[in-house]
C-alpha positions in Angstrom: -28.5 -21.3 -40.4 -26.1 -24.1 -41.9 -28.3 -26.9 -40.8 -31.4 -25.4 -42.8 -29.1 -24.9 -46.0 -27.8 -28.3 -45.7 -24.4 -27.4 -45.7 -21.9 -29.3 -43.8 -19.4 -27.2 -41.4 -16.6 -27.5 -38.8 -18.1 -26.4 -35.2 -15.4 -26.7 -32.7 -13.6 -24.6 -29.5 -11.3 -21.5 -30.3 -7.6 -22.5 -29.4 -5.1 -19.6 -29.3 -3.7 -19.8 -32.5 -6.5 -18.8 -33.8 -6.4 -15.4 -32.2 -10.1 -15.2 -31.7 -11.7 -12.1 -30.9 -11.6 -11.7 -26.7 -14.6 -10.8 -24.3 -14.5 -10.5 -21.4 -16.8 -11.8 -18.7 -17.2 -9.9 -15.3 -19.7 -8.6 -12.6 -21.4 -5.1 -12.4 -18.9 -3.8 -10.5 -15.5 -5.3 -12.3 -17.2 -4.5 -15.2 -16.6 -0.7 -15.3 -12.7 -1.2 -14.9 -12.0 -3.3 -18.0 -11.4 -0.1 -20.0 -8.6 0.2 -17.4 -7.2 -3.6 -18.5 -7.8 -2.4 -22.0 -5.5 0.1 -21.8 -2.1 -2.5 -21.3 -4.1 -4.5 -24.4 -6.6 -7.3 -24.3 -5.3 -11.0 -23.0 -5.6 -13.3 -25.5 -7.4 -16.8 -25.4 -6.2 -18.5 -23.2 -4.7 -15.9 -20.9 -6.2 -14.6 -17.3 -8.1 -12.4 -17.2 -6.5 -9.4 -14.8 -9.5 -7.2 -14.3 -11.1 -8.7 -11.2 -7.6 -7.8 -9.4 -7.2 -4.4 -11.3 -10.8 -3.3 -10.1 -10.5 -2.7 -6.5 -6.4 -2.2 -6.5 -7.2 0.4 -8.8 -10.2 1.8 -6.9 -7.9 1.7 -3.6 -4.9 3.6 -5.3 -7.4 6.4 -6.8 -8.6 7.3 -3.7 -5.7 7.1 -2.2 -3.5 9.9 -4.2 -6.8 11.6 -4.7 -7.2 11.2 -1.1 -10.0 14.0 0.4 -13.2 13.0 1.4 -14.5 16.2 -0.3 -13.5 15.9 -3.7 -15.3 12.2 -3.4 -18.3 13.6 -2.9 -18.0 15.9 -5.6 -16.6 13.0 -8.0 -19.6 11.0 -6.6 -21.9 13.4 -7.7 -20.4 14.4 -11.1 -20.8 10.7 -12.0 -24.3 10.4 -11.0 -25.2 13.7 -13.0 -23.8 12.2 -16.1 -26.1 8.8 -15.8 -28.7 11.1 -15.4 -27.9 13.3 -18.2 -28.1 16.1 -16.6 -24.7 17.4 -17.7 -22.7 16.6 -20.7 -19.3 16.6 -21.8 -17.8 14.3 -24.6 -15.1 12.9 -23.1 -17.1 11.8 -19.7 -19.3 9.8 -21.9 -20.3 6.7 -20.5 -17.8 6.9 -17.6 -20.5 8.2 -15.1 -20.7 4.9 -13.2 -17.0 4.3 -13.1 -16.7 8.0 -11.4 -19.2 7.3 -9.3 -17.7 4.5 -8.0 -14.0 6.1 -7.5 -15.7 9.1 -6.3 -17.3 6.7 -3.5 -13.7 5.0 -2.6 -12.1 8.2 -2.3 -15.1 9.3 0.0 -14.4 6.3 2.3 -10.5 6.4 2.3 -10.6 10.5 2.1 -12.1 9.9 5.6 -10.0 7.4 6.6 -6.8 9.5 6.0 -8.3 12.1 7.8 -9.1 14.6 5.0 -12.1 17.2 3.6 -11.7 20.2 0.8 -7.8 20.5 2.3 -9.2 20.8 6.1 -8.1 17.7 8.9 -10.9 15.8 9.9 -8.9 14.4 12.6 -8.8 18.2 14.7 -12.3 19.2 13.6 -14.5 19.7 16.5 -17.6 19.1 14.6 -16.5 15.0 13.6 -17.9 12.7 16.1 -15.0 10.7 18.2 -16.2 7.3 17.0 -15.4 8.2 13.3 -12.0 9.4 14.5 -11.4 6.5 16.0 -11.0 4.8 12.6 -8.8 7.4 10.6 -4.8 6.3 10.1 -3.2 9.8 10.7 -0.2 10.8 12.6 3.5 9.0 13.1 4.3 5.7 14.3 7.6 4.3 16.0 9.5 1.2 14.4 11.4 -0.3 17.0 15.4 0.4 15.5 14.3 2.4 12.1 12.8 6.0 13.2 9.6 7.7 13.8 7.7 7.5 10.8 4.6 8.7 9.1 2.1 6.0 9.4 0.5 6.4 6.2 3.4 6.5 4.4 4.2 2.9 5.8 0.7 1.9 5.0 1.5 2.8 1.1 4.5 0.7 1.5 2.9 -2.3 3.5 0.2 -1.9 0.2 3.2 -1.8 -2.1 4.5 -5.0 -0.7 1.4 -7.0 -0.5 0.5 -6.3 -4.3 3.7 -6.7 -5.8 3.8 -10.6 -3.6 0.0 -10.5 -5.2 1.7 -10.1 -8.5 4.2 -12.3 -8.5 2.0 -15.2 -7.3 -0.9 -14.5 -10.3 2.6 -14.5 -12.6 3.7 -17.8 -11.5 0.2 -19.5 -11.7 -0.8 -17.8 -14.9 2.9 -18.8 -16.6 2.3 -22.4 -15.1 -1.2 -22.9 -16.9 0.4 -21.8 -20.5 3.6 -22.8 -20.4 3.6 -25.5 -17.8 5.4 -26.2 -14.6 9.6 -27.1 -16.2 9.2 -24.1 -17.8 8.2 -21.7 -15.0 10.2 -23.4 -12.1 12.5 -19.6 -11.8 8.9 -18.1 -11.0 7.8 -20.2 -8.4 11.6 -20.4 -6.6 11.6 -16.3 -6.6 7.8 -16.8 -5.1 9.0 -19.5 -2.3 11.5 -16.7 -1.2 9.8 -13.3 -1.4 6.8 -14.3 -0.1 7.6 -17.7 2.0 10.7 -15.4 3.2 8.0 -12.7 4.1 5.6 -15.0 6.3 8.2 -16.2 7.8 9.7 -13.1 9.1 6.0 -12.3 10.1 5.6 -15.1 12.4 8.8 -15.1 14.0 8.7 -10.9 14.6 5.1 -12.0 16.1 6.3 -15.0 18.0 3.4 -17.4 16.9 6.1 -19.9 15.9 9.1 -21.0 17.7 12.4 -20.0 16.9 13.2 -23.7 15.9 10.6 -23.9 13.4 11.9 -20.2 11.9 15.1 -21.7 11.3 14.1 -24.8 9.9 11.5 -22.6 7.7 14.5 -20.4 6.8 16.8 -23.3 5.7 14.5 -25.1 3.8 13.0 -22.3 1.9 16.4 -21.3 0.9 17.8 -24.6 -0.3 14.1 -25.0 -2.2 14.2 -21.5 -4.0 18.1 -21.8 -5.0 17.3 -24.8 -6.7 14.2 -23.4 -8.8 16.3 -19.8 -9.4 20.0 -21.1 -10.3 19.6 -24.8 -11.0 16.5 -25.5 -12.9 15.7 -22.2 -14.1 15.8 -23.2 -17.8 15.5 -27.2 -18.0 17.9 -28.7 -20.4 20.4 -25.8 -20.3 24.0 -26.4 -19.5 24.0 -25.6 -15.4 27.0 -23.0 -15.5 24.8 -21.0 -18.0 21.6 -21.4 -15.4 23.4 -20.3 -12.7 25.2 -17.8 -14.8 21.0 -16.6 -15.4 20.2 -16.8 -12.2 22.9 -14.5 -11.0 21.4 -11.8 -13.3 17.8 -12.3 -12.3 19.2 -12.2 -9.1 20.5 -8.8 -9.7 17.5 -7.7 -11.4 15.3 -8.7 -9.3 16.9 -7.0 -5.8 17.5 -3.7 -7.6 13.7 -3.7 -9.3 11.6 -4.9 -6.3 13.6 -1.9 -4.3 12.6 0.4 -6.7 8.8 -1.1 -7.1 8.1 -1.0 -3.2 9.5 2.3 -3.0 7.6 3.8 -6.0 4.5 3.2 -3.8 5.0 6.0 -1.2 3.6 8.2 -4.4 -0.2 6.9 -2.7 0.9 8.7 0.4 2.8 11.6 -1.6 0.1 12.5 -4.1 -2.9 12.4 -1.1 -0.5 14.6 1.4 0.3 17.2 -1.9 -3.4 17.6 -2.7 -4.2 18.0 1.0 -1.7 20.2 1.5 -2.7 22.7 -1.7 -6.5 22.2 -0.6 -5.4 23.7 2.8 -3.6 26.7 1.1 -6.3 27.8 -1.1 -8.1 27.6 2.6 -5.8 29.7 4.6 -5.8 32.4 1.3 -9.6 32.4 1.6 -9.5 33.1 5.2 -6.7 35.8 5.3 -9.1 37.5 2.7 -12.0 37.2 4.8 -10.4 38.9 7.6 -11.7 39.3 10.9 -14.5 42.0 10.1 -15.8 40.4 6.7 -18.2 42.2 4.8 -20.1 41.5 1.3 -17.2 41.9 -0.7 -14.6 39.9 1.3 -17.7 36.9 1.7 -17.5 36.8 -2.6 -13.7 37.2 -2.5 -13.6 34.5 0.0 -16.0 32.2 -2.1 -14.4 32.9 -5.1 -10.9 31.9 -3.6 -12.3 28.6 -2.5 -14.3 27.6 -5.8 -11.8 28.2 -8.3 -8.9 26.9 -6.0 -10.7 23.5 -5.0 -11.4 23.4 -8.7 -8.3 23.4 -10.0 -6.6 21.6 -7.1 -9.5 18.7 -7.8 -8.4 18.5 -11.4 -4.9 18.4 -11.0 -5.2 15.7 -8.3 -7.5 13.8 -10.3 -5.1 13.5 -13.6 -2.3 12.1 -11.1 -4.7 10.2 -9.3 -5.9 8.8 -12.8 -2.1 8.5 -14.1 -0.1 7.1 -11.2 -2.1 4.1 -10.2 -2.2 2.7 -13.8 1.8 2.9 -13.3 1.5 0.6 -10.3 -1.2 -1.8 -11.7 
């Protein structure tokens, strides 16, 4: 439009100080979760972009708290009727694909974890061994710790691997804006969480030997004391960076304790919802009775709708709420 009037103009890239509008570009399927990213408030300019990591972390926590294969199918479902217009409520608008697709998640991990409308898919008769063979359920021995539920540790072992996740998008994200002097604390606390991690991987599994683990050890520690206490802030007087790195160091043991643990609430949440499905089951069935007729069959349906109703609602609020905590 300028060139036909003649005029002469200024064409050049956006920078971030001029806080240019932000759009984001994703697939199909990322697509439908950057309401989710919107919610914490856009990136700017020249920040990354989180949403392809929200997207399936999200998806996977959902699913998890929501955890029963039945309420996926009815979440599934629900979604799809809303695409199709074939029911319509206000607030649902345009969120029938993104329900579809958590309603599909929680249909694969609801099986997984060994759960449908409150019953255990794990001691029905009627589900085929081979599909058992794939569910996590039941307790697992850690050699020195205790017996413990194994899908409690697989929240935690979840936990652990997205906050290392975290911490390594922080560093490289920091790095890109700010540069490398200015991040150096960042990558020293990466070296030893996760470096530290790995390392106490391979030696537990014995693909190293015990040489190389102690040399791995050593030189991880020297490397990330350096980056947290030394050349944490570049130009600072040392006392004062050590002084910092003291802090952090408190900081950062008594938050990543608190983070890792916050993460049994995927295995809490699921176990609650199964366990409140399973009640409004046994009510049903105690009014059924052992000689049901036409009037214990509708008290018996009854029980079930409203109870799996309301249970699915519930679980779906905290299944909506917690996971935005942890992302």
């Amino acid at each position: 439009a300028f060139d036909k009037m003649e005029v002469l103009y200024i064409k050049e890239e956006a920078v971030e100080e001029d806080n240019p509008p932000i759009k984001l570009k994703n697939n199909w399927f990322t697509r439908q979760f950057e309401s989710f990213t919107g919610m914490y408030g856009m990136p700017v300019y020249s920040e990354f972009d989180p949403t392809a990591i929200v997207a399936p972390f999200y998806l996977l926590f959902f699913a998890m708290c929501l955890g029963d294969a039945g309420y996926g199918i009815v979440l599934f479902l629900f979604g799809l009727m809303l695409n199709k217009g074939w029911v319509k409520f206000a607030m649902f608008e345009g969120l029938g694909n993104i329900i579809s697709i958590l309603g599909a998640g929680t249909i694969v991990v609801g099986t997984v974890l060994g759960t449908f409308f409150g019953m255990s898919l794990y001691e029905a008769s009627w589900v085929p061994q081979a599909v058992k063979n794939f569910m996590i359920v039941g307790d697992v021995e850690v050699p020195g710790l205790g017996v413990f539920n194994i899908q409690m540790l697989l929240a935690l072992g979840i936990g652990v691997f997205h906050i290392c996740l975290a911490m390594t998008v922080k560093a490289i994200g920091y790095t890109k804006r700010f540069g490398f002097r200015q991040t150096v604390s960042a990558w020293g606390w990466l070296l030893l969480i996760v470096g530290g991690l790995i390392t106490a991987i391979l030696g537990a599994a014995k693909l190293v030997s015990p040489e190389i683990i102690s040399w791995a050890v050593i030189i991880i520690g020297i490397v990330s004391a350096l980056g947290i206490y030394v050349f944490n802030t570049p130009g600072r007087n040392p006392l004062m960076n050590i002084g910092a790195g003291l802090w952090d160091t408190y900081n950062m043991a008594t938050g990543l304790l608190g983070d890792i643990l916050s993460y049994i609430r995927l295995y809490a949440l699921g176990l609650a919802g199964g366990m409140l499905g399973g009640a409004f089951n046994s009510i049903a069935t105690m009014v059924l009775g052992e000689n049901p007729n036409i009037g214990t069959w509708a008290g018996f349906i009854i029980i079930l709708v409203i109870g799996h109703v309301l249970n699915l609602a519930m679980s779906a609020l905290g299944a909506f709420v917690h996971p935005l905590r942890l992302t």
